[in-house]
Structures are given as C-alpha cells and as structure tokens.
MARBA-3410 file (N, C-alpha, C, O; in Angstrom, 1 decimal):
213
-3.3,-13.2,10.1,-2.2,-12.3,10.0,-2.4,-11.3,8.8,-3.1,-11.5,7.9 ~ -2.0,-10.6,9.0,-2.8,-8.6,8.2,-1.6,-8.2,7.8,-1.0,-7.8,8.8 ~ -0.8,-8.2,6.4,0.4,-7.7,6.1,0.6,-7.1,4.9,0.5,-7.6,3.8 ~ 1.0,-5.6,5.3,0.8,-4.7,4.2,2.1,-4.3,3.8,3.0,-4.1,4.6 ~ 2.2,-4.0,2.1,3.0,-3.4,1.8,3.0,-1.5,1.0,2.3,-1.0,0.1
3.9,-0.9,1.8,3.6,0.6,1.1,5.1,1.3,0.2,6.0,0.6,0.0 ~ 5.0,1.9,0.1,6.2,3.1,-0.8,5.8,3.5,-1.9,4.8,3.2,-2.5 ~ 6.5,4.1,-2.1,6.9,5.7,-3.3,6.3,4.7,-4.5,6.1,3.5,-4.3 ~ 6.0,5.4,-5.5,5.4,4.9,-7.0,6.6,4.1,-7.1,7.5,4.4,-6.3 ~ 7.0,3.2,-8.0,8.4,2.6,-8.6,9.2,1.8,-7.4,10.4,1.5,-7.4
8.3,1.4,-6.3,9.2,1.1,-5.5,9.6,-0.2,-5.3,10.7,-0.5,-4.8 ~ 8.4,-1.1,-5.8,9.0,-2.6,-6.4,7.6,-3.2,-5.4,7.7,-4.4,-5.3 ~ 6.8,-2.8,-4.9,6.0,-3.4,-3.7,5.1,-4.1,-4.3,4.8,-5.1,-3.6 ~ 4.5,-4.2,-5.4,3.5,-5.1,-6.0,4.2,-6.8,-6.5,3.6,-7.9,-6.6 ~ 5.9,-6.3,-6.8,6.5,-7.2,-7.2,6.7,-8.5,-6.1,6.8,-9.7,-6.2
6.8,-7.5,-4.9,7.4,-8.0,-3.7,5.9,-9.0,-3.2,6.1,-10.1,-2.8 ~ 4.6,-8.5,-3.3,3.3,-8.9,-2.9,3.4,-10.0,-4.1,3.1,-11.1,-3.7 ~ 3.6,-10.0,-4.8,3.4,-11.5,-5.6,4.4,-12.5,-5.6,4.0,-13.7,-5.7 ~ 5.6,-12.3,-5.4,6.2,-13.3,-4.6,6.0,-13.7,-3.2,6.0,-14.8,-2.7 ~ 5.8,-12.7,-2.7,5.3,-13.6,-1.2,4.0,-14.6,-1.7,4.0,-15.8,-1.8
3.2,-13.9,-1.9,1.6,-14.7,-2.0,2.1,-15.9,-2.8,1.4,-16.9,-2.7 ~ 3.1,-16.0,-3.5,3.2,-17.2,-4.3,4.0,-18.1,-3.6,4.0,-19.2,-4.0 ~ 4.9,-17.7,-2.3,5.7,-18.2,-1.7,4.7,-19.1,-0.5,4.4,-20.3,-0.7 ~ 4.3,-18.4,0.5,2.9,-18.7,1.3,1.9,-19.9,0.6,1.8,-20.9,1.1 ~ 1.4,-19.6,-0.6,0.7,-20.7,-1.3,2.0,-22.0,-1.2,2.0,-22.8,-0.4
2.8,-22.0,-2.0,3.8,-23.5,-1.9,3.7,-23.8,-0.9,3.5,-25.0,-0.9 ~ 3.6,-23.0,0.6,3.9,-23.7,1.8,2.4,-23.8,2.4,2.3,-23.6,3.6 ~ 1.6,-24.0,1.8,0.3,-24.6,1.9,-0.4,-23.0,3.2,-1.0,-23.1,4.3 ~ -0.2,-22.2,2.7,-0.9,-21.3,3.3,-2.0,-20.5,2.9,-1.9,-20.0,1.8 ~ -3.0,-20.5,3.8,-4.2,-20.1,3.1,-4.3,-18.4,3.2,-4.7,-17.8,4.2
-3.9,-17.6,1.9,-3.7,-16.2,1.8,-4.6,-16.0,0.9,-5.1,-16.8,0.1 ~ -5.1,-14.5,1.0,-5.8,-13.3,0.4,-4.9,-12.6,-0.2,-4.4,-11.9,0.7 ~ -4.4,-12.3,-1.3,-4.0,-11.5,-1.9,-4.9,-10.3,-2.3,-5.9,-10.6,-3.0 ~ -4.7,-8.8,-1.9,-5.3,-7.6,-2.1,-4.7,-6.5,-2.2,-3.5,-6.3,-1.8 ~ -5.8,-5.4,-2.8,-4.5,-3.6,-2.9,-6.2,-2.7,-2.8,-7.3,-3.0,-3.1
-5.4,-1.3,-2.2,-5.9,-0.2,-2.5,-5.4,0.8,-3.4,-4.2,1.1,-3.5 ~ -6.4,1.4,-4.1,-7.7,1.3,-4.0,-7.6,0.3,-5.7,-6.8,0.2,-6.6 ~ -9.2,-0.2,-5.5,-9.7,-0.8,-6.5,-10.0,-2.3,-6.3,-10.3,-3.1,-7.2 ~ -9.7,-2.9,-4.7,-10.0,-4.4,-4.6,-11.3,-5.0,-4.3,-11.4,-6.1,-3.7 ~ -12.3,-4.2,-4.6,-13.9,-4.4,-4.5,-14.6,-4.2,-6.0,-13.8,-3.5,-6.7
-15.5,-4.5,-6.5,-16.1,-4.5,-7.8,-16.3,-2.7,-8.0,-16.2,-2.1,-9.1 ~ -16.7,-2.3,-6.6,-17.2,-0.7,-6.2,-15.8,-0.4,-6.3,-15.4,-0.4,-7.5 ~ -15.0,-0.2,-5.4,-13.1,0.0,-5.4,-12.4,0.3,-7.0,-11.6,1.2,-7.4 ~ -13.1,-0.8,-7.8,-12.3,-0.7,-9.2,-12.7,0.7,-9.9,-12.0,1.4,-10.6 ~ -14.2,0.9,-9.7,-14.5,2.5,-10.0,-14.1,3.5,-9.4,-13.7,4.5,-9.9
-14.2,3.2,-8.4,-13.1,4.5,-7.8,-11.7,4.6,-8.1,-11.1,5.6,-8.1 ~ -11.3,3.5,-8.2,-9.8,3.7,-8.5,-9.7,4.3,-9.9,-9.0,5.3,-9.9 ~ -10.2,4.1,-11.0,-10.3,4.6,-12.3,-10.5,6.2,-12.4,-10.1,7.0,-13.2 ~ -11.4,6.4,-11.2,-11.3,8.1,-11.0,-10.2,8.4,-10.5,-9.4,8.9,-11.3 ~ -9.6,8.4,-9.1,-8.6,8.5,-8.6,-7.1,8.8,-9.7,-6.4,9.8,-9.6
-6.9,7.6,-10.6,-5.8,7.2,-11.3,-5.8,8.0,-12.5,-4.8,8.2,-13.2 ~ -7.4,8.6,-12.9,-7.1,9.4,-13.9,-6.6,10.2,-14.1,-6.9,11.2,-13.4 ~ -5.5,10.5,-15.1,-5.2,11.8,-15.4,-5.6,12.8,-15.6,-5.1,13.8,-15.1 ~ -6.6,12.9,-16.6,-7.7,13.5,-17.2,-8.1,15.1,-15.7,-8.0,16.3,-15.9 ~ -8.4,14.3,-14.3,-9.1,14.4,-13.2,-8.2,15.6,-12.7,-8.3,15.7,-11.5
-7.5,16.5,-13.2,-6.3,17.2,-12.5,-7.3,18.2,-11.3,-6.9,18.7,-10.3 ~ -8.7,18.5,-11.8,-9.3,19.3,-10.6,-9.9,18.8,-9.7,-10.9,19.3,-9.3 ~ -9.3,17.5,-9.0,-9.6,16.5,-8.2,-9.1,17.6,-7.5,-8.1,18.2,-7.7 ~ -10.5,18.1,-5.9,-9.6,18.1,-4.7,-9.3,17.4,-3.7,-10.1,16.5,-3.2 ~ -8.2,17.5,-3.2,-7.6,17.0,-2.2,-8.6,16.4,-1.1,-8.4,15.2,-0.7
-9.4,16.9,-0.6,-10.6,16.5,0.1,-11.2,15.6,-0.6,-11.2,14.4,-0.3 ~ -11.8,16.0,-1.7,-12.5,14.8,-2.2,-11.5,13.7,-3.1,-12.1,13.1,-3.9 ~ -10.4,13.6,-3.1,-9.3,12.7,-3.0,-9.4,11.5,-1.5,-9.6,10.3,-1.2 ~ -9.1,12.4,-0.9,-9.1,11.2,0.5,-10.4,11.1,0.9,-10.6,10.2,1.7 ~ -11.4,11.6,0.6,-12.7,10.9,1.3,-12.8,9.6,0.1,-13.2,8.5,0.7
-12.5,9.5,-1.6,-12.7,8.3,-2.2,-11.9,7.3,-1.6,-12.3,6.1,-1.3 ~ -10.4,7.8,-1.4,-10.0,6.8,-0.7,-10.5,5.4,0.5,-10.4,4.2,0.5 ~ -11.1,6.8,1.7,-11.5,6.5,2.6,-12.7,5.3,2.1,-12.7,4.2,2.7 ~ -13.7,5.7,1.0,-14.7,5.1,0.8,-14.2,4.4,0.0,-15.2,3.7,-0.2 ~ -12.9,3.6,-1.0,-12.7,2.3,-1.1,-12.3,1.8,0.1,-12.7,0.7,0.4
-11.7,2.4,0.9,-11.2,1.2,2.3,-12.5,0.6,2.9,-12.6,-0.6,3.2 ~ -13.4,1.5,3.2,-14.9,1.1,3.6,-15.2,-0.3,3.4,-15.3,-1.3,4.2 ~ -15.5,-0.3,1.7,-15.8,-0.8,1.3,-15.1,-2.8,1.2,-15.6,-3.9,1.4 ~ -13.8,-2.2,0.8,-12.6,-3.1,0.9,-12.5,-4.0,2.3,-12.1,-5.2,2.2 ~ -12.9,-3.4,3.5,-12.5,-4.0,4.8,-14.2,-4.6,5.1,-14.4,-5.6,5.8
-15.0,-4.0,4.6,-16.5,-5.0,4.6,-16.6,-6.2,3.8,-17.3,-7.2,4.0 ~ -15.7,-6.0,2.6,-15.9,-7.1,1.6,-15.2,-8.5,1.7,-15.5,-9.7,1.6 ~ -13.8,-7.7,1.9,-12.7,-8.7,1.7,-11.7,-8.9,2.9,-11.4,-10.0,3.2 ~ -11.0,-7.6,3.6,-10.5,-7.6,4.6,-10.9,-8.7,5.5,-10.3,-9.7,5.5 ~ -12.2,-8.3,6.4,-12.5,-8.2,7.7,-12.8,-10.1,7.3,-12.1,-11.0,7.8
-13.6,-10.2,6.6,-14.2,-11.5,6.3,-12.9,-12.6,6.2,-13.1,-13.7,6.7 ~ -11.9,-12.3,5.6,-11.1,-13.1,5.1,-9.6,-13.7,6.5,-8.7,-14.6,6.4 ~ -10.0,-12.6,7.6,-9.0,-12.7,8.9,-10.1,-13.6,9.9,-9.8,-14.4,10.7 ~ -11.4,-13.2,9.6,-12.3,-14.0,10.5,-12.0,-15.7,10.0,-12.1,-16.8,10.6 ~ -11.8,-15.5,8.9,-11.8,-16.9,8.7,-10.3,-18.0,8.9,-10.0,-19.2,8.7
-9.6,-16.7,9.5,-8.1,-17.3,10.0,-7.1,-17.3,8.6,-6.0,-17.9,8.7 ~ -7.3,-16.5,7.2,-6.7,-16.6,6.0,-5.4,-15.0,6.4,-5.6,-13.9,6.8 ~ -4.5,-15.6,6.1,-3.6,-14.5,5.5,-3.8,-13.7,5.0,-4.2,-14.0,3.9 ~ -3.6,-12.1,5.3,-4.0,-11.5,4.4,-2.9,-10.3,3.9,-2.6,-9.3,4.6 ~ -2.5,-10.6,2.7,-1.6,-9.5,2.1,-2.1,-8.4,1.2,-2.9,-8.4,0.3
-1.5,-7.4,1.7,-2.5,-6.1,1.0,-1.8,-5.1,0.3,-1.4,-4.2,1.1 ~ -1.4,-4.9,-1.0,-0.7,-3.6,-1.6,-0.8,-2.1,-1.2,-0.6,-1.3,-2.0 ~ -0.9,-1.9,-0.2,-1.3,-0.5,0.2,-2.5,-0.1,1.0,-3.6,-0.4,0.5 ~ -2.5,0.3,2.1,-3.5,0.8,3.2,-3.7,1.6,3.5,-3.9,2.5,2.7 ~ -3.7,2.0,5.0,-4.3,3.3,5.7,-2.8,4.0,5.7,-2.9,5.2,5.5
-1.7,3.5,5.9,-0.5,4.5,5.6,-0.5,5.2,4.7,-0.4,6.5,4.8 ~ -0.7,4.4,3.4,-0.9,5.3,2.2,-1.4,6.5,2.2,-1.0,7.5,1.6 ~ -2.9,6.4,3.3,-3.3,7.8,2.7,-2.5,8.8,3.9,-2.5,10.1,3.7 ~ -2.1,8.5,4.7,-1.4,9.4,5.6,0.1,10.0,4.4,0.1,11.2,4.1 ~ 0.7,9.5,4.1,1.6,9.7,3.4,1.6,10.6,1.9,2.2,11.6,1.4
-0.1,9.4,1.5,0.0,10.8,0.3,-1.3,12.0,0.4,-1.3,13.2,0.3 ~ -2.1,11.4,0.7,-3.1,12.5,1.0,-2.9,13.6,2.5,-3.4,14.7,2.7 ~ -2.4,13.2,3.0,-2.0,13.9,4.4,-0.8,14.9,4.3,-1.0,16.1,4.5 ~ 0.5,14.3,3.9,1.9,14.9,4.0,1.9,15.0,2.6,2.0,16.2,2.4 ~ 1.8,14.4,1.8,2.2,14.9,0.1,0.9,16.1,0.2,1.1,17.3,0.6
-0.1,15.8,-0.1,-0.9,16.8,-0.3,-1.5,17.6,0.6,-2.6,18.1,0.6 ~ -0.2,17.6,1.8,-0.8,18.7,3.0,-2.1,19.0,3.6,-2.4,20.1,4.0 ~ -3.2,18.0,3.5,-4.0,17.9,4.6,-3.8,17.3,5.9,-3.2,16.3,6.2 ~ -4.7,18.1,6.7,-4.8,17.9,8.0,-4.7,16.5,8.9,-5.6,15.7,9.1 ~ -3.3,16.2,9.6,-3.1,15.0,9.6,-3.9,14.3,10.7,-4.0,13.1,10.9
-4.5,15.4,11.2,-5.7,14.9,12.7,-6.7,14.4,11.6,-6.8,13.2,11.7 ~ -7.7,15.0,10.4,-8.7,14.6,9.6,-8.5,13.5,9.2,-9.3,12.6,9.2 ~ -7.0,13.3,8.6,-6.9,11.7,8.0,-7.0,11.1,8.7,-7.9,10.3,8.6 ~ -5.9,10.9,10.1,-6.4,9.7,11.1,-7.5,9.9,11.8,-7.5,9.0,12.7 ~ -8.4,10.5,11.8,-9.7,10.8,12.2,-10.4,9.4,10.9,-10.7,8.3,11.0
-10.3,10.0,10.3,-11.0,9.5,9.1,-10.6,8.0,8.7,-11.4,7.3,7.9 ~ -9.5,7.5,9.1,-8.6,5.9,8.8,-9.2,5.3,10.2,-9.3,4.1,10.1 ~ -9.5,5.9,11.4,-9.4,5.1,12.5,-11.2,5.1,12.5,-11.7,4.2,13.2 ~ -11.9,5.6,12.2,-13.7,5.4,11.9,-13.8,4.3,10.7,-14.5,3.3,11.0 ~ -13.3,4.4,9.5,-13.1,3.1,8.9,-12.7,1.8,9.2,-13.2,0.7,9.0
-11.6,2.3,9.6,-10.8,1.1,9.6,-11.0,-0.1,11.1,-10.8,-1.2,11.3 ~ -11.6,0.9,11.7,-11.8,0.6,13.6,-11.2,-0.7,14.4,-10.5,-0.4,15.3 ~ -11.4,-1.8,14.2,-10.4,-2.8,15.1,-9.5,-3.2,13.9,-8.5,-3.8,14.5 ~ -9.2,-3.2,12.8,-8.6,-3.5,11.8,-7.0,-2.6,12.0,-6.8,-1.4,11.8 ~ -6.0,-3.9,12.4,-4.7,-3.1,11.9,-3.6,-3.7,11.3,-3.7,-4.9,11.7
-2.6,-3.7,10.5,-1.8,-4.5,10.3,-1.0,-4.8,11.3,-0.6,-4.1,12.3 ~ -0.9,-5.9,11.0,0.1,-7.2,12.5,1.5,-6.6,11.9,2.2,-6.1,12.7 ~ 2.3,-6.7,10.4,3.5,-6.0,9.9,3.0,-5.3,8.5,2.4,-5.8,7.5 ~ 3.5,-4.1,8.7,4.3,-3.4,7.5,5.2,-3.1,6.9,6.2,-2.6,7.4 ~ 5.2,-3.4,5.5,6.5,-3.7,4.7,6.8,-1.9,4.0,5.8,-1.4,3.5
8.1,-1.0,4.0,8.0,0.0,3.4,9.0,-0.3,2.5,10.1,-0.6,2.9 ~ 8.8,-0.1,1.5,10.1,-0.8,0.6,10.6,0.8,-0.1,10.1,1.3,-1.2 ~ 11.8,1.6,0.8,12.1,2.9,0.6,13.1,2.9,-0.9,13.8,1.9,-1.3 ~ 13.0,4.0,-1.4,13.9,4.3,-2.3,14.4,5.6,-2.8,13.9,6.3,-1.9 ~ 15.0,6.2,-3.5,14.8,7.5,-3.9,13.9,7.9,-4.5,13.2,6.9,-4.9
13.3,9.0,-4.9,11.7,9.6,-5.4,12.6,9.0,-6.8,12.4,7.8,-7.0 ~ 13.4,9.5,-7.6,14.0,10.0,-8.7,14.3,8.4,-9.5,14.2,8.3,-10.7 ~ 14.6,7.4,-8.7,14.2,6.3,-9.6,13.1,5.5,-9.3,12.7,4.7,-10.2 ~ 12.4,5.6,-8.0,11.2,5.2,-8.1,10.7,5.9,-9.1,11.2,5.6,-10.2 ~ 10.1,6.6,-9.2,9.6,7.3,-10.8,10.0,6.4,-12.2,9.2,5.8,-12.9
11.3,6.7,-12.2,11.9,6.3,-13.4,11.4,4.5,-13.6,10.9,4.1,-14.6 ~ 11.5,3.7,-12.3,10.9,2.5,-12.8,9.4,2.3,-13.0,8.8,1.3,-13.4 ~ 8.9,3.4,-12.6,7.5,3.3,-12.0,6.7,3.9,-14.3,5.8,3.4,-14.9 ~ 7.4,4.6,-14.6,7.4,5.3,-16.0,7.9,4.0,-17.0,7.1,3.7,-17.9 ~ 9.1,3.4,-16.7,9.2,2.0,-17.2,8.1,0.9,-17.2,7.5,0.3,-18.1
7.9,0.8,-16.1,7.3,-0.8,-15.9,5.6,-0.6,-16.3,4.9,-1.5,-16.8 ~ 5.1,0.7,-16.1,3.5,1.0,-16.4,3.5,1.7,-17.3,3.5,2.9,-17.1 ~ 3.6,1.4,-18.2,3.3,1.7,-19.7,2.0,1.8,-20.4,1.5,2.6,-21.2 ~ 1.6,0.6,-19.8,0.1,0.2,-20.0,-0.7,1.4,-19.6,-1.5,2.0,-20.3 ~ -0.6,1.7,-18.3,-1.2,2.7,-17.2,-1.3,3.4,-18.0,-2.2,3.4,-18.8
-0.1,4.5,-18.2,0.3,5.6,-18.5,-0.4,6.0,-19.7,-0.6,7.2,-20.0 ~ -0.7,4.7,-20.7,-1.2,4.6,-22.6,-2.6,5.2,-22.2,-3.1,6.1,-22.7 ~ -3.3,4.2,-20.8,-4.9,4.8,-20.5,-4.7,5.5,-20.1,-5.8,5.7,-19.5 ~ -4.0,6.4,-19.7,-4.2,8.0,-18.8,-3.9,7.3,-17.0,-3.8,8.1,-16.1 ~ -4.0,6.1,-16.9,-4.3,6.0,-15.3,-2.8,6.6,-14.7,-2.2,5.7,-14.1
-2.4,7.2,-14.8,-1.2,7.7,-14.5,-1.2,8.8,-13.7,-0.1,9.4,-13.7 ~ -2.4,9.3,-12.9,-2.1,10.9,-12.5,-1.3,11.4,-11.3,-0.9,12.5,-11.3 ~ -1.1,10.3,-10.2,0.3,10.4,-9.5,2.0,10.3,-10.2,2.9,11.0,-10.0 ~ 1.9,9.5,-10.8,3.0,9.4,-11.7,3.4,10.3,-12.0,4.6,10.3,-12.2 ~ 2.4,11.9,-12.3,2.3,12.8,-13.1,2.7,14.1,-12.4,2.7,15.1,-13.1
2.9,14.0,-10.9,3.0,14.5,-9.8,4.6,15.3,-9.3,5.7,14.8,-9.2 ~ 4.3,16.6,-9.1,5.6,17.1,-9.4,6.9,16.0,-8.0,6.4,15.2,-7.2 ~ 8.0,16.3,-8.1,9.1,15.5,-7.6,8.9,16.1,-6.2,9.1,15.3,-5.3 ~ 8.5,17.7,-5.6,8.0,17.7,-4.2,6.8,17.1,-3.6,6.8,16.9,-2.4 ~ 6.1,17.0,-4.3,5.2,15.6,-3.7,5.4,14.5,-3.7,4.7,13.9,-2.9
6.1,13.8,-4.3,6.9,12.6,-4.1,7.8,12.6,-2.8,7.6,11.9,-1.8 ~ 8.7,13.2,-3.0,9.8,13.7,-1.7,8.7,13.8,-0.3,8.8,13.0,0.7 ~ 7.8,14.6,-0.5,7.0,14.9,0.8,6.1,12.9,1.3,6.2,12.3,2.4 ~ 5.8,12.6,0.4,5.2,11.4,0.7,6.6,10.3,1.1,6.6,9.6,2.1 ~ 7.4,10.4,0.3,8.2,9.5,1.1,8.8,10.0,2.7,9.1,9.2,3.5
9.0,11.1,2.8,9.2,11.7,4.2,7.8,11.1,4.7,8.0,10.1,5.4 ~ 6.6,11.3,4.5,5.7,10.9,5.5,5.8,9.4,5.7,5.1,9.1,6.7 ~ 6.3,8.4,5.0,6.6,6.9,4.6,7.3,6.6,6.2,7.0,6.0,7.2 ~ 8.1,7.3,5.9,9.3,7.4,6.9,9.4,7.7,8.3,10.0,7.1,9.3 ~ 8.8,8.8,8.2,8.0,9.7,9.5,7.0,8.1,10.3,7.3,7.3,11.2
6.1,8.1,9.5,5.0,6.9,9.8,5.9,5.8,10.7,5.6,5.4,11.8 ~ 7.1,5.6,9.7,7.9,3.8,10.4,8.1,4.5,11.6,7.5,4.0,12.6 ~ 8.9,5.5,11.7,9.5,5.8,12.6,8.7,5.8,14.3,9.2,5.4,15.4 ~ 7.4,6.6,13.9,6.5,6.4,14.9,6.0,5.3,15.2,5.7,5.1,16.4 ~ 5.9,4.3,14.0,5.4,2.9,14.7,6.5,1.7,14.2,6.3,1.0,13.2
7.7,1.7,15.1,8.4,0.9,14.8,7.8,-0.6,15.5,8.1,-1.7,15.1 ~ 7.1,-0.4,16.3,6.7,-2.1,16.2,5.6,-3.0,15.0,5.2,-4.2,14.9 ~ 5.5,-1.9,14.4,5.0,-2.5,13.2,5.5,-2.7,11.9,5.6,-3.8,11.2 ~ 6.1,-1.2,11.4,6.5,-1.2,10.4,8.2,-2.0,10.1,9.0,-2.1,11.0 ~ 8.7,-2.5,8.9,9.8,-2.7,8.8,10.1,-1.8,7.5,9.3,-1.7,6.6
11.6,-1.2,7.5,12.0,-0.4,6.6,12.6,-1.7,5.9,12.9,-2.8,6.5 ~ 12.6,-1.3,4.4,13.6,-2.3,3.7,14.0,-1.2,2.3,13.5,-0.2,1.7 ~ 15.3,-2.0,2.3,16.3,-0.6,1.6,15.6,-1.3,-0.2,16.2,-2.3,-0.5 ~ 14.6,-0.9,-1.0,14.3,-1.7,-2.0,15.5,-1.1,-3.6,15.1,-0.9,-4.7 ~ 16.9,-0.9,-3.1,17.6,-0.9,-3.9,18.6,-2.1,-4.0,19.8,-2.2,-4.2
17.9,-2.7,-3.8,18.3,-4.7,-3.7,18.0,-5.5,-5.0,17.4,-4.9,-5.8 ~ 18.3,-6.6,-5.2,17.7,-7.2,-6.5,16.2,-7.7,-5.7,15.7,-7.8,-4.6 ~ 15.9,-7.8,-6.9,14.0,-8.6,-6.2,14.2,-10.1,-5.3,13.5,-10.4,-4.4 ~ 15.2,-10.8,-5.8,15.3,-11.7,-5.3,15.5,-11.7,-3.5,14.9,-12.3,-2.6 ~ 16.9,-10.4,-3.4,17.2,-10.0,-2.0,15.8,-9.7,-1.6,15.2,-10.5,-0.9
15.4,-8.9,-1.9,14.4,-8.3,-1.5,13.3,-9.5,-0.9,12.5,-9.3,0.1 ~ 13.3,-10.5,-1.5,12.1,-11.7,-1.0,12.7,-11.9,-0.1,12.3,-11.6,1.0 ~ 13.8,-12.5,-0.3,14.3,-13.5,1.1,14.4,-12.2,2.7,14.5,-12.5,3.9 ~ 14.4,-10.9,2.2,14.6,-10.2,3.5,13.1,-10.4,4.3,12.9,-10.6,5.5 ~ 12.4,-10.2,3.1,10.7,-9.9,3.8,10.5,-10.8,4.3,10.3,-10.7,5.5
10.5,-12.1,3.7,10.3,-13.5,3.8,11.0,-13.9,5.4,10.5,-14.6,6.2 ~ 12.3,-13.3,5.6,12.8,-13.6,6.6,12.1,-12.9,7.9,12.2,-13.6,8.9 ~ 11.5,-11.9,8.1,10.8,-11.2,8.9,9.6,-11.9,9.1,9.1,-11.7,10.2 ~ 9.0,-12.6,8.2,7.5,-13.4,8.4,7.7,-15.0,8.8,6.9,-15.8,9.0 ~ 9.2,-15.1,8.8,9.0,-16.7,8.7,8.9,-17.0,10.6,8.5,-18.1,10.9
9.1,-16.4,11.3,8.7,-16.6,13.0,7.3,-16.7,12.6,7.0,-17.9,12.5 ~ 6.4,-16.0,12.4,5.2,-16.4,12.4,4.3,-17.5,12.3,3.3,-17.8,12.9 ~ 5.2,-18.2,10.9,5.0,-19.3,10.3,5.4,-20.0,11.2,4.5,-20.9,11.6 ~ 6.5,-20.1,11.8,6.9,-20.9,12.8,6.1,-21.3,14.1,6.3,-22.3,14.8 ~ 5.2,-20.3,14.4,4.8,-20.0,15.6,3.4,-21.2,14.6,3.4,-22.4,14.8
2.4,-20.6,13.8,1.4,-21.9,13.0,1.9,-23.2,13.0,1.2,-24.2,12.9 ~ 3.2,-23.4,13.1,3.5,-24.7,12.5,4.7,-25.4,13.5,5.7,-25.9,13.0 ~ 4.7,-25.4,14.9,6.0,-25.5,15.8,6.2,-26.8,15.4,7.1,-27.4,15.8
END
C-alpha cells in the first residue's frame, strides 16, 4: 500500500505522516516512513539546494529536473524495494507536488511535468492521496511558526515565495484531486490534529481490514 501525503507549506501534512506511521506500527504494521525531496543519502543534497534560499537564480527548469532526479533516485532506493517486499509505504510528498508547484505555481509546461513524473515514476502510483487543504495565508503563518529552525539555516526559499504562487499551487492541489478523485481524498486541515488523524485514519482503516478479515 503506497500513501502519500501533499498541501500548501503550513498545512499540517508531516504532522499527520507521523501519527499515522506511529499508529500503523501499534497495530503491528510493517511501514516505510518517507518524503520528497531528500529521502536518499543523494536526495538530502539536493534538497539543501532546492530549500536554499541563498539559490533565488534557481530556474524553474532546473528546479523540476532536481526534483525529478531525487524521485529517481528515491523510487530505486526506497520506494520500489520497500512495496516489493509487501511494507507500507507512507510518503510526505510526491509526483503531485511537482505538478502543483513546479507546473502550476511556477507555470511550466504541464505536458513536460507529466512527461517527466510518468518516465520516472513508471509503474509506481499511489493506491491514496491525502491533500490536507487550507488557506495560503495561514498555511504560511504556521509554516513561519513551526520552522524556525529551517528558516535560521536559510532552508526556507519556498516559504519565501510571494502569496501568488502559493494560491497558484494550491489551485493546482485541487485541480489535481479533482481530476483524480479515485485517488485523492481532500481533507479540510482546519481541524485539530487529533480530528485530523482519526479522519485519515478512518479512510485507511478498510484496507487494514481487508489484511486482517
């Protein structure tokens, strides 16, 4: 089982990936916890480029090709290996992502991106997608709260991103569910965290049911 979570900076989705993975383990399930970019030894260097601030004459092109080349890397290392072996696999962000921000936030060609996600990624898809939506305007604001740390090392350069590319990425968030409602589930992340587990939790637990009749 292949289950990703995506949204806006600040949107609570890393919070939400560690409760589940910690929920799944109690109930003796054998999970992968993972994120893009940076979940390969290779991945963690590119993400440090990516995240830097410093990097403002990053282009857009060569933005989504590093992407593309942590997912590469990511789905030979850890992905692909870790479903063959029948393990759970939970993942902070995927191939949506870059449709959302490299595609529609940063107005590249949305034929090159899925061109480019479906040569990488090739039999690999998520079984559910979690989008945990919010407004741009406090995603931000928690996202400026909670990474402080980030922000002290410079890794902050989306964060740093005017409020129309935010808006645009979450329209492509949305756009995305919308076209693939048999995968994606919208979840309103202006919930407590708690709500918020038991919603997601409640959408995964047939599955579980189905491992364990």
């Amino acid at each position: 089982m292949f289950v990703t979570f995506e949204g806006i900076e600040g949107c609570g989705k890393t919070t939400q990936v560690s409760r589940l993975v910690k929920r799944m383990e109690e109930l003796g399930v054998s999970v992968v916890r993972t994120f893009e970019p940076g979940g390969t030894g290779i991945g963690e260097k590119i993400r440090r480029i990516l995240l830097d601030a410093c990097h403002k004459n990053l282009l857009p092109r060569t933005e989504l090709l590093l992407y593309e080349a942590d997912r590469a890397q990511h789905l030979d290392e850890v992905i692909r290996p870790a479903l063959k072996q029948g393990k759970w696999v939970i993942c902070d962000r995927f191939c949506d992502a870059t449709v959302a921000y490299q595609g529609v936030g940063r107005g590249q060609n949305l034929e090159w991106v899925e061109t480019l996600n479906a040569w990488v990624t090739r039999d690999i898809r998520p079984d559910r997608t979690f989008l945990l939506d919010c407004p741009v305007k406090l995603g931000l604001e928690r996202a400026h709260t909670r990474n402080r740390q980030l922000i002290e090392q410079g890794q902050d350069r989306f964060e740093q991103e005017r409020l129309d590319f935010h808006d645009g990425v979450r329209r492509g968030y949305l756009e995305l569910a919308r076209a693939n409602a048999d995968r994606f589930v919208i979840i309103d992340a202006n919930q407590t965290e708690d709500q918020l587990e038991e919603e997601i939790f409640g959408h995964l637990r047939p599955y579980l049911e189905e491992r364990n009749p």
